[in-house]
N, C-alpha and C positions, 0 to 999 in steps of 0.2 A: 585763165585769168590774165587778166593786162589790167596796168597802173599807168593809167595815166596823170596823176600825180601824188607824187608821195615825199618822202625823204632824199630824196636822190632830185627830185625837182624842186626842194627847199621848203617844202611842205612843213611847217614848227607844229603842228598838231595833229590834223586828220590824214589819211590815206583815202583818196578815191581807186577803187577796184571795179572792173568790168568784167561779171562772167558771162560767160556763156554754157548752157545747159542743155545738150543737147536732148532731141525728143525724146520724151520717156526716162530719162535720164536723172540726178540727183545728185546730192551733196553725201557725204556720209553725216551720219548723225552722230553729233558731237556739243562740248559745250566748250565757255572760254570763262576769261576774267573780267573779258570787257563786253563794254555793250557795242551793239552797230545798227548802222539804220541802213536798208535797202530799199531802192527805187525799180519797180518795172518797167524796163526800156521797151519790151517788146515779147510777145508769146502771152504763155501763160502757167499756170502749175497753183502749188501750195504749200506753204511754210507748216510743216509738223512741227507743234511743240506737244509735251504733252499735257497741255489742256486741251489740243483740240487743233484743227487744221484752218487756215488763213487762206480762204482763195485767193490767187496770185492772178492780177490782168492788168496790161498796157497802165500804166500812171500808179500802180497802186501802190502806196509805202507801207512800212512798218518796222516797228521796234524790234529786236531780239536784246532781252534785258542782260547782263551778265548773272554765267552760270547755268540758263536759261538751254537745255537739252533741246537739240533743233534741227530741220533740214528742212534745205529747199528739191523739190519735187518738180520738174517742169512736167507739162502737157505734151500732147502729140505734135505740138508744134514746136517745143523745144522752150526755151526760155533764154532774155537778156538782161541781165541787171546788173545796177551802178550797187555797191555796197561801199561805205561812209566805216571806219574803225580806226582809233587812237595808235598815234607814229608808235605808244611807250610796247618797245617788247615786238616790234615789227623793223624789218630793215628795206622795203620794200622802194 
């Protein structure tokens, strides 16, 4: 994960975060307090909630609500995304 801007670059609200996912690779499955939005930079994969799986390609956005049990899943080609979450309870 790299931040390219957060609290430490004066950031009074949101944190921008950049992962990277390598192929076949994933997040572990977890929830939070808050909500976040993430952007597909590049790859592909699938957002598990458990409603139901989000395919994940180049441009695609999408909500994780808070509380919201979740993981991001990249494809064989790995995955890159921007992810967007609240400074409050982050020191980033």
């Amino acid at each position: 994960m790299r931040v390219p801007i957060g609290v430490r670059e004066g950031a009074p609200t949101f944190t921008m975060r950049l992962f990277d996912i390598a192929p076949d690779g994933h997040t572990p499955r977890h929830a939070h307090t808050h909500e976040h939005e993430i952007i597909v930079k590049s790859g592909s994969g699938v957002l598990w909630t458990a409603e139901g799986e989000l395919p994940l390609i180049t441009d695609t956005v999408a909500l994780v609500s808070p509380h919201e049990e979740h993981q991001f899943r990249a494809g064989p080609d790995g995955m890159t995304m921007w992810c967007i979450v609240p400074n409050a309870g982050h020191q980033y």
